[in-house]
N, C-alpha and C positions, 0 to 999 in steps of 0.2 A: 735354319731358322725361317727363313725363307719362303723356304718349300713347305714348311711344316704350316706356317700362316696362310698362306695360298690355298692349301689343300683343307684347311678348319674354313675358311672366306667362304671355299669353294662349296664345302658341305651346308653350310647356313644358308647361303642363297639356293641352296636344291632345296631346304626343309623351309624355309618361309615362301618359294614358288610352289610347293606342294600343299603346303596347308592353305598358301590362296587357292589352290585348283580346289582343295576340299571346301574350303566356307563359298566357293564360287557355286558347289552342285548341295550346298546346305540352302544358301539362296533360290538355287529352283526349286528345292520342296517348299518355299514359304505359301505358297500357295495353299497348302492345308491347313494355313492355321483358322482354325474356326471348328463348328459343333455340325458333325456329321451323319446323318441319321439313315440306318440301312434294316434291311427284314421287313417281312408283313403278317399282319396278325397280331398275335400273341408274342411272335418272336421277332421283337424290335429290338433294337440296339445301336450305341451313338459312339462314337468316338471323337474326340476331342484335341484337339493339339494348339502349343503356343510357343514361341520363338522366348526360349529363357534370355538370350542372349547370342554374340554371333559364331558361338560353337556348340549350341545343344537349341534342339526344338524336344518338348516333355509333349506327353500326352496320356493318354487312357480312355480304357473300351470299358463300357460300363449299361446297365440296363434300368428304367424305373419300374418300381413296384411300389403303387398308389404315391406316395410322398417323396419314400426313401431312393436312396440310388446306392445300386448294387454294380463298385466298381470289379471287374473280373481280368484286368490288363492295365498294367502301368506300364508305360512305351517311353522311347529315348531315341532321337536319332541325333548322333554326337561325331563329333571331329574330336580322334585321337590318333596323336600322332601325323604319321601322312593315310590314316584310314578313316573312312565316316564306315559307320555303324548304326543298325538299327538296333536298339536292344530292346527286350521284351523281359518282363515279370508278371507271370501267369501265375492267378491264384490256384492253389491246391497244385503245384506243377515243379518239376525239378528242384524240392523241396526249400522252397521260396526264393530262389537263388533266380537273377537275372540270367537271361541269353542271350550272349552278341551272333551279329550276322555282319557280315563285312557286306560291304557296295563293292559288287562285281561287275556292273554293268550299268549305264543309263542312257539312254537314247530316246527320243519322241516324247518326253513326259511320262517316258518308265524308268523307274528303279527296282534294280533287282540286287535283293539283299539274302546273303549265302554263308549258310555254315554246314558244311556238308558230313561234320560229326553228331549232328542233334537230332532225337529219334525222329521227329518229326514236327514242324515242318522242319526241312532242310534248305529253303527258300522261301522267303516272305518276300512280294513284288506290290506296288505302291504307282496306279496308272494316273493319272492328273488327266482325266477325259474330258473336262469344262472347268470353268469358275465355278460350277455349280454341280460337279457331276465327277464321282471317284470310286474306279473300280480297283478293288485291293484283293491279293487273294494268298494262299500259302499253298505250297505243294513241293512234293520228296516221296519217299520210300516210306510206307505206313503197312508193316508187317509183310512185310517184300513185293507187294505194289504199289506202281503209282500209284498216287492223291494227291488230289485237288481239292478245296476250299474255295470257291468264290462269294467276294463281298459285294454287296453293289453298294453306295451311298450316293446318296442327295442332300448339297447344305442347308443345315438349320439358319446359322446364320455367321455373318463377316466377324472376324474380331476389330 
């Protein structure tokens, strides 16, 4: 009986030190929360994110035309489990069904977010280059070469 409480103790304090490590690397994305605007010309587009709480930041990529806003990306990066996750719902894309990418990696104000079964990307990565300044890009295997995607952004504005 003992043993068996010791060993349930033991598993809880690993699963609540783990979820702190996770909401600790959900805290260093908060720096995106705000309205982030990348492209030139014609081909502008913002995206957006806010801290729902202290296990999901929501966001979405979206573009203006005159008035309207034409969102094209509802985004998720969420603490589940001992995993954070980026997730992605792409209109007209994996027939409206979201996409998780696990956090594989973060170091210098990069996160690199990996699902290495989705046609593509297989890697969505997330730079924090200033307060004011975020390069975001995707790349994997797109019809059996590599690709790349690069974003650049500049903030609109703080939340």
């Amino acid at each position: 009986m003992i043993k068996t409480f010791f060993l349930s103790f033991i598993s809880a304090c690993i699963a609540i030190l783990t979820l702190a490590q996770e909401n600790k690397i959900l805290k260093q994305l908060e720096p995106l929360k705000g309205t982030w605007k990348g492209g030139k010309g014609t081909n502008v587009f913002y995206e957006t994110w806010r801290t729902d709480d202290n296990r999901m930041m929501s966001g979405m990529s979206y573009k203006l035309k005159g008035t309207d806003t034409i969102v094209f990306e509802w985004t998720k990066i969420i603490v589940s489990g001992s995993d954070l996750s980026y997730v992605a719902k792409v209109k007209n894309q994996n027939q409206g069904k979201e996409v998780a990418f696990k956090l594989v990696s973060h170091s210098n104000k990069t996160f690199v977010f990996e699902n290495p079964e989705h046609d593509f990307p297989q890697r969505v990565i997330y730079q924090l280059i200033s307060s004011d300044s975020l390069h975001a890009w995707i790349e994997g295997k797109y019809q059996g070469k590599e690709s790349r995607e690069d974003y650049y952004y500049q903030r609109v504005d703080k939340p």
